[in-house]
C-alpha positions as CSV (number, residue, x, y, z in Angstrom):
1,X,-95.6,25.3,-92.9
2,X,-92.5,23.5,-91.8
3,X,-91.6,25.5,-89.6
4,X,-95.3,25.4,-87.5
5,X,-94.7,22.0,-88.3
6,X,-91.3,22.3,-86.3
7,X,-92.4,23.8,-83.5
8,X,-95.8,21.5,-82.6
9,X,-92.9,18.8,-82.8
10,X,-91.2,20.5,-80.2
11,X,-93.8,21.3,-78.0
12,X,-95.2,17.9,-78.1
13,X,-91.5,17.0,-77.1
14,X,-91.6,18.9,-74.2
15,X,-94.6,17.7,-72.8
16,X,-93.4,14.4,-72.4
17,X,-92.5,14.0,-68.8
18,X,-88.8,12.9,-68.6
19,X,-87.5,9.9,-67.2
20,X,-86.9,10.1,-63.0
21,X,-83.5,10.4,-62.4
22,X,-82.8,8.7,-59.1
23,X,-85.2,5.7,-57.9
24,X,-88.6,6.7,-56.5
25,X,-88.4,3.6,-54.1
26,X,-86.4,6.0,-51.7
27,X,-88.6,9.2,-51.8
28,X,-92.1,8.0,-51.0
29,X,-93.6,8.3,-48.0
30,X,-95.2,4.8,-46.1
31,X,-96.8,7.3,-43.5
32,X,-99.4,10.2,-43.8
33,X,-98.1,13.8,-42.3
34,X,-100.6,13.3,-39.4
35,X,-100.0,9.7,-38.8
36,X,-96.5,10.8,-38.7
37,X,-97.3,14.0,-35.9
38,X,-98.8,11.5,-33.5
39,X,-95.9,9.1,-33.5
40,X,-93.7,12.3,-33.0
41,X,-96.0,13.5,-30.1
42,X,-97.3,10.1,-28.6
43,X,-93.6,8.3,-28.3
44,X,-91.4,11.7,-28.2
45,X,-93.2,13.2,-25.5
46,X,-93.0,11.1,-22.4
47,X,-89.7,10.3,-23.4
48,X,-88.4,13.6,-23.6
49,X,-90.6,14.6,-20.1
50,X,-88.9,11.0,-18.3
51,X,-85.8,12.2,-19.1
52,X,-86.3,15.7,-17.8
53,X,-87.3,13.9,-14.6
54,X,-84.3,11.6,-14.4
55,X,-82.3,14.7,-14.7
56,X,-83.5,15.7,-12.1
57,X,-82.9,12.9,-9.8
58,X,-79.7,12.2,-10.6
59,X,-79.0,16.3,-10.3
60,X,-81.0,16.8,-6.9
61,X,-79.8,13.4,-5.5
62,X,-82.6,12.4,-2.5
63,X,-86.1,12.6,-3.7
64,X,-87.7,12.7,-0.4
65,X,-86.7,14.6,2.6
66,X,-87.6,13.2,6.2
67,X,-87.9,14.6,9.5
68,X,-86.3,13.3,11.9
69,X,-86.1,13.7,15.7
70,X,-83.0,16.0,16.4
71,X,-81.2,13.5,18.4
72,X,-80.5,11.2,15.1
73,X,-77.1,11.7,13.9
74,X,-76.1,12.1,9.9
75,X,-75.9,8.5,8.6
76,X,-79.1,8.1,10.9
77,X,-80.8,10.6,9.5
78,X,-79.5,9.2,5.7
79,X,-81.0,5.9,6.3
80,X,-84.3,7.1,7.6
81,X,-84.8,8.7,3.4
82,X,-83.2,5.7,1.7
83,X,-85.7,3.1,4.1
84,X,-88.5,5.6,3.5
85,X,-87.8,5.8,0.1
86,X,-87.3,2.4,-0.4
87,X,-90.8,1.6,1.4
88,X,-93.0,4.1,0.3
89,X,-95.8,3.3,2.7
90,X,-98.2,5.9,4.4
91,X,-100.0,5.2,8.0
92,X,-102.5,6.8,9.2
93,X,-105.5,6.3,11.1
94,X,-109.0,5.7,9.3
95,X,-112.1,7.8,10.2
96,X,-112.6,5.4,13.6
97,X,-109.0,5.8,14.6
98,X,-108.0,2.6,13.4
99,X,-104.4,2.4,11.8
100,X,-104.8,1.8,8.2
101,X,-101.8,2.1,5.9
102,X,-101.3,3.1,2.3
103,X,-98.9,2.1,-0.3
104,X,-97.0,5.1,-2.8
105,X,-95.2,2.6,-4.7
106,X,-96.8,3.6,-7.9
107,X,-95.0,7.4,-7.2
108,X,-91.6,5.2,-7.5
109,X,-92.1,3.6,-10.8
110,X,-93.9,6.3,-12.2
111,X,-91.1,7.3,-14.8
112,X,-90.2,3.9,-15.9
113,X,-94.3,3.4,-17.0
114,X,-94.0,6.4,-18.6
115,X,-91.1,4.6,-20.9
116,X,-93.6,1.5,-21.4
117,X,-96.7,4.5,-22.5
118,X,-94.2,5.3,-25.0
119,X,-93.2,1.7,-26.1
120,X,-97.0,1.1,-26.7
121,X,-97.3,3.8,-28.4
122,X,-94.4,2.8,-30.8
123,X,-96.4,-0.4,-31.2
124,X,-98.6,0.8,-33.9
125,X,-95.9,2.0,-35.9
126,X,-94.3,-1.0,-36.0
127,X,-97.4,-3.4,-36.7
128,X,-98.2,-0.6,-39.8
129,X,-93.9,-1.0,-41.0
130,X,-94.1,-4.6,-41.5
131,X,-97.7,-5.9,-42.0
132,X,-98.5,-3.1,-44.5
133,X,-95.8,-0.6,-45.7
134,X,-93.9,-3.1,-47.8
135,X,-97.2,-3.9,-49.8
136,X,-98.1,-0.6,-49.6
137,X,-94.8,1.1,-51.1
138,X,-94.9,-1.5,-54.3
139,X,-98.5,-0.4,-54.9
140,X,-98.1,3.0,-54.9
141,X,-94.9,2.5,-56.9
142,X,-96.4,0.7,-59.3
143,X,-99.3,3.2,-59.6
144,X,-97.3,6.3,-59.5
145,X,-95.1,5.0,-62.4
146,X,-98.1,3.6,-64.7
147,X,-100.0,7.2,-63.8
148,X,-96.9,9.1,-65.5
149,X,-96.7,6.6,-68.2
150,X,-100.1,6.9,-69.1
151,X,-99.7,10.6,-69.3
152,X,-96.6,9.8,-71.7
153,X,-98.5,7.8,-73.5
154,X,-101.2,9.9,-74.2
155,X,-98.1,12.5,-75.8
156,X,-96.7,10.0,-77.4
157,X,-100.2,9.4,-79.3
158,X,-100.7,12.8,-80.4
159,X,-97.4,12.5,-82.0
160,X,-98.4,9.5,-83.5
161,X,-101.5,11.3,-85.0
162,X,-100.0,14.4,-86.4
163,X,-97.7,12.2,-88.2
164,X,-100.5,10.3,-89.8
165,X,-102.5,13.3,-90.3
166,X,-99.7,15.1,-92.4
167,X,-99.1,11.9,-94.6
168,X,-103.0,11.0,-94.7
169,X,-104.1,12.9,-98.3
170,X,-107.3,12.8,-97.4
171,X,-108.1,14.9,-93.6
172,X,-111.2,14.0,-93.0
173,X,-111.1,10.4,-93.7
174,X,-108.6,10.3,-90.8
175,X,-111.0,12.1,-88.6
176,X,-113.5,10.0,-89.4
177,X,-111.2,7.5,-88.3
178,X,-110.3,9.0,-84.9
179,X,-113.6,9.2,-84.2
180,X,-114.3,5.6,-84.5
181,X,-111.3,5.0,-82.8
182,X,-112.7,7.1,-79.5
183,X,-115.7,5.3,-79.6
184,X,-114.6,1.8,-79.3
185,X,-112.2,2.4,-77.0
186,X,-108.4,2.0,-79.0
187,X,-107.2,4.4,-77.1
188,X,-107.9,3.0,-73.4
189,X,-104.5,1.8,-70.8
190,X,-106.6,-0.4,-69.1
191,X,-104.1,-2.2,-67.1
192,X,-104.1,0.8,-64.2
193,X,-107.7,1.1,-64.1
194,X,-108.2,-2.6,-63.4
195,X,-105.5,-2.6,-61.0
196,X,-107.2,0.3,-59.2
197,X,-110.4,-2.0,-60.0
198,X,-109.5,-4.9,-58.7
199,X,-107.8,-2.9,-55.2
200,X,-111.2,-1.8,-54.2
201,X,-112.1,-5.9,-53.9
202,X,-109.2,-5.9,-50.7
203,X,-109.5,-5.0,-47.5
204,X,-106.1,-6.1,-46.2
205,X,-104.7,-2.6,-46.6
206,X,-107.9,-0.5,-44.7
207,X,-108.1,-3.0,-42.2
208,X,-104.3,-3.0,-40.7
209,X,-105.0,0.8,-40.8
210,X,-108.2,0.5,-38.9
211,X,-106.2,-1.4,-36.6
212,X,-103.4,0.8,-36.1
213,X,-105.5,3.9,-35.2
214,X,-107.2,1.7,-32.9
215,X,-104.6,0.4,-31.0
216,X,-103.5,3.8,-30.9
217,X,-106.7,5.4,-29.2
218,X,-107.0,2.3,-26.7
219,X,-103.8,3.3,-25.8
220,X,-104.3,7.1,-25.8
221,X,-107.4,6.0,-23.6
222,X,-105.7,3.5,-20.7
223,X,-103.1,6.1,-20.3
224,X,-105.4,9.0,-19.3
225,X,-106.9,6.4,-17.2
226,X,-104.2,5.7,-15.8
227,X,-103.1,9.4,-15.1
228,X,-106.4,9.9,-13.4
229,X,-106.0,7.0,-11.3
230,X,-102.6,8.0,-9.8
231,X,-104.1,11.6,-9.4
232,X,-107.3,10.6,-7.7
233,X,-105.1,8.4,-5.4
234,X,-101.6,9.6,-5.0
235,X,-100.9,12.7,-6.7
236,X,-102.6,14.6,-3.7
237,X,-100.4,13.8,-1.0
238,X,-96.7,15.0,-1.3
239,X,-96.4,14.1,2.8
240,X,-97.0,10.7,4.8
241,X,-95.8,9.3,7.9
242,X,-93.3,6.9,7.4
243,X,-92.4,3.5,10.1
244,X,-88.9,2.5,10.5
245,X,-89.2,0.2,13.5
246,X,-89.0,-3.1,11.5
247,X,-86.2,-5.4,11.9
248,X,-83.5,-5.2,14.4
249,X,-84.5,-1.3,14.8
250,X,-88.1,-2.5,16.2
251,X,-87.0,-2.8,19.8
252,X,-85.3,0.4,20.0
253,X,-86.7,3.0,22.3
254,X,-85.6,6.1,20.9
255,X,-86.6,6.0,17.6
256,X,-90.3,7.5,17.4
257,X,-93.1,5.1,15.9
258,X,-93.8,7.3,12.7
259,X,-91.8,10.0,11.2
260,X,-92.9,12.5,8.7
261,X,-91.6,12.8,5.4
262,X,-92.7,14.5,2.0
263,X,-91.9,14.1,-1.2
264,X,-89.3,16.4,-3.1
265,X,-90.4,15.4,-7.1
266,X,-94.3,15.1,-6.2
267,X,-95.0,18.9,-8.0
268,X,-92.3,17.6,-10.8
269,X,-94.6,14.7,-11.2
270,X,-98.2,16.1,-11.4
271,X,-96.6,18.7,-13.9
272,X,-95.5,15.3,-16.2
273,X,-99.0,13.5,-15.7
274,X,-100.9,16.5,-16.3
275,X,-99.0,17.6,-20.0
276,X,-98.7,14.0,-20.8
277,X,-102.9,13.2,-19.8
278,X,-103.8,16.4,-21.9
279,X,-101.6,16.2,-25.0
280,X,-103.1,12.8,-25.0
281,X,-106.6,13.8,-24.9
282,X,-106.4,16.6,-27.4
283,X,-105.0,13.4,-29.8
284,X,-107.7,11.7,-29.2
285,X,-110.4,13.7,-32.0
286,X,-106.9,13.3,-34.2
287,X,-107.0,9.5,-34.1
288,X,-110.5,9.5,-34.2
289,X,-110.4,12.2,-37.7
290,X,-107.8,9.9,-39.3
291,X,-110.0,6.8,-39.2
292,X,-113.2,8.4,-40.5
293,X,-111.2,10.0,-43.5
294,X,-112.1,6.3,-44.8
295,X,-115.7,7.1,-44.7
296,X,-115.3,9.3,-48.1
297,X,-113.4,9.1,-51.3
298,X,-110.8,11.3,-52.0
299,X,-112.1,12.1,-55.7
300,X,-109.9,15.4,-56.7
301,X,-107.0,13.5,-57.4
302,X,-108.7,10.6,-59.9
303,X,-111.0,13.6,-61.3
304,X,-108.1,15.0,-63.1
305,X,-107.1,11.7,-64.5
306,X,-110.3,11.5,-65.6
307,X,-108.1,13.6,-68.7
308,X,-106.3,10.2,-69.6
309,X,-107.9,8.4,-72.3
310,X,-110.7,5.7,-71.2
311,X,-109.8,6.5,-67.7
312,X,-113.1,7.1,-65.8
313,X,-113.5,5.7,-62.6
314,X,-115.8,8.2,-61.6
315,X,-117.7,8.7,-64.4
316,X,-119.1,5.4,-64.6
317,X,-119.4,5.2,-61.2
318,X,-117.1,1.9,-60.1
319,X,-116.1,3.9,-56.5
320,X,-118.3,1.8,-54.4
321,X,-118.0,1.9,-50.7
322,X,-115.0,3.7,-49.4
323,X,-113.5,1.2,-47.0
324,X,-111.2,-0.5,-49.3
325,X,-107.4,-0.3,-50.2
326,X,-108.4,1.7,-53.2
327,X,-109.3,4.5,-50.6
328,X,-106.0,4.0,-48.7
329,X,-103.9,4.2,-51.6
330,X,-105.3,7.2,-52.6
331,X,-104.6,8.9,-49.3
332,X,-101.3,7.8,-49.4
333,X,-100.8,9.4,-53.5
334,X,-102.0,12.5,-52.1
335,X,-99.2,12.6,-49.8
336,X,-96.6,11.6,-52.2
337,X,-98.0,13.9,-54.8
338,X,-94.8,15.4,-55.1
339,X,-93.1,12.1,-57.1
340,X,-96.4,12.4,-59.2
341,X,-95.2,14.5,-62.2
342,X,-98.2,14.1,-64.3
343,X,-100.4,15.6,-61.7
344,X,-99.2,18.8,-62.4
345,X,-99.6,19.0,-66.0
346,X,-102.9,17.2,-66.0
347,X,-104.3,19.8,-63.3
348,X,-103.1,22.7,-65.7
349,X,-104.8,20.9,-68.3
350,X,-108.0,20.6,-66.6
351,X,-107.9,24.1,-65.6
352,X,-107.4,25.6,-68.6
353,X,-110.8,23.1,-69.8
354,X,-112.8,24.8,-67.3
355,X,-111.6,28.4,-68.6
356,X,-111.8,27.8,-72.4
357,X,-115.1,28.5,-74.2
358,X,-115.6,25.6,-76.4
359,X,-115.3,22.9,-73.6
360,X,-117.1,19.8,-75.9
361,X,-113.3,20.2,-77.8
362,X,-111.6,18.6,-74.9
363,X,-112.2,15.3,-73.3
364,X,-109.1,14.3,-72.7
365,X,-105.6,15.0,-72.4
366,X,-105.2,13.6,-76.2
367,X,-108.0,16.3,-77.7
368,X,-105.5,19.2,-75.5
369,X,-102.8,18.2,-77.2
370,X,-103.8,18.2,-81.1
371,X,-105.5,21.3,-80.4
372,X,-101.7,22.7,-79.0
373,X,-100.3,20.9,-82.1
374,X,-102.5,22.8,-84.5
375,X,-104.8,20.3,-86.0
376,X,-107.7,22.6,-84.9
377,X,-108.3,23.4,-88.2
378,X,-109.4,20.4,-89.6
379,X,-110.4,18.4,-86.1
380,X,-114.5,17.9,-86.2
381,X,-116.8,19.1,-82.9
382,X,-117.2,16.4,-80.8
């Protein structure tokens, strides 16, 4: 007998989760895996194609090419692409030959808005870091450390009980007692379910979220409108006629009214707008699917802490509606379910429930345990 006795004391040891060894504070994560891909994708992006393009400048040196009459001499011929350049202006002749003349400034600062897409884009992370992440990480440290404790605690009871059981004389007296004590609750840690309680009452949490995924898709939006602007204008004519004769050069006879020049970068460019317009829209149902995921509760992961004693948010039905902190929190335990210990043993737990025969035996973590310690014997049916 002692030595079963030995052993139950040992197993009930090792089920007790140990203490973390560095500080959890520095391991979770304040952003979901997707939230985190279209920060990559939305700020990395037209950074890394804007560079590309500057390369490219700096490496091919003139970005527009001019021709000029064949009298003009080098430095004439120099100055014609740094004034056309610096001008950027198209005339031409409307449809009842009257001169009309076209600006293709936005072609010149076309890289630098690309740098202020991706500073918007940035914006979002940023209002989410610090309005919400530093309430958010004491939250879900708070929660992640009460969930493990509760398991421990749970452990820590069946210990109690064997110990009780072995010096009680009379066995079924002290079921007798259990079961009161099951009945009227003893057994319940009701700090964490009042906290989770009392987090579906806030909105502060939901609502910065909302916020940040719309920001994000109004952003996502004006820049594909933007794109299609400069395409439906611009990005369909590489050559224009360019006027020098302004200044002291106006008088001068030689020098032709218009001369043609085209532009060096323009297939560079529609290449950027077009991977930058449709990355962006294929975001778009992203942005969109990370906001509705608030429209439904994420139940798997409070089912199987439904195994802690007096722990039963679902089964007495206190999820109300979904858009809440509560709902946000959860998300975010999901995605830091790796410095959840007790999730794993709790999910084995509630697996092997489903595969034993006499499921009425187990409620709840507790009732697994004295059946592993070996009070099966003299435990009643529920």
């Amino acid at each position: 007998m002692s030595l079963s006795h030995t052993a139950a004391e040992y197993m009930l040891s090792d089920a007790l989760l140990p203490d973390p060894g560095g500080s959890r504070a520095k391991g979770l994560r304040l952003e979901l895996p997707s939230d985190r891909l279209l920060k990559f994708i939305t700020v990395g992006l037209p950074l890394f194609l804007v560079s590309l393009a500057f390369a490219r400048e700096f490496s091919a040196g003139s970005q527009i090419s001019c021709f000029c009459p064949t009298n003009f001499t080098g430095k004439q011929s120099a100055y014609v692409d740094t004034a056309c350049w610096d001008s950027l202006v198209h005339h031409g002749l409307d449809t009842e030959g009257h001169p009309v003349t076209k600006s293709l400034w936005a072609l010149k600062v076309f890289p630098y808005s690309l740098l202020v897409v991706a500073v918007l884009m940035y914006l979002p992370y940023l209002l989410w870091r610090y309005t919400a992440a530093p309430a958010l990480h004491s939250d879900l440290l708070f929660i992640i450390d009460e969930l493990d404790k509760s398991y421990n605690r749970s452990v820590r009871l069946v210990q109690h009980m064997r110990k009780v059981q072995q010096a009680s004389t009379e066995p079924e007296r002290f079921w007798e007692e259990y079961e009161r004590a099951r009945q009227e609750r003893y057994f319940e840690f009701p700090l964490l379910e009042r906290y989770l309680t009392c987090k579906q009452r806030a909105h502060s949490l939901v609502f910065i979220y909302i916020l940040r995924n719309l920001l994000l898709l109004v952003f996502l939006a004006a820049t594909c409108l933007y794109l299609v602007f400069l395409h439906l204008n611009i990005f369909f004519q590489d050559e224009f006629n360019c006027s020098i004769k302004t200044g002291l050069l106006q008088v001068e006879p030689h020098i032709p009214p218009l001369i043609p020049c085209k532009l060096v970068f323009f297939s560079i460019f529609q290449l950027i707008s077009l991977s930058v317009g449709g990355v962006y829209v294929l975001l778009i149902p992203v942005v969109i699917y990370n906001a509705l995921q608030l429209c439904q509760w994420d139940k798997g992961l409070l089912s199987v802490y439904e195994m802690l004693p007096a722990f039963d948010l679902l089964s007495r039905k206190m999820l109300t509606c979904p858009v809440n902190d509560l709902n946000v929190i959860l998300l975010f335990l999901r995605a830091n379910i790796s410095e959840l210990t007790s999730f794993s043993r709790l999910n084995a737990v509630s697996a092997l429930k489903e595969a034993t025969t006499n499921k009425e035996d187990i409620d709840t973590v507790v009732d697994f345990m004295t059946l592993l310690a070996g009070l099966e014997t003299t435990k009643p049916k529920h």
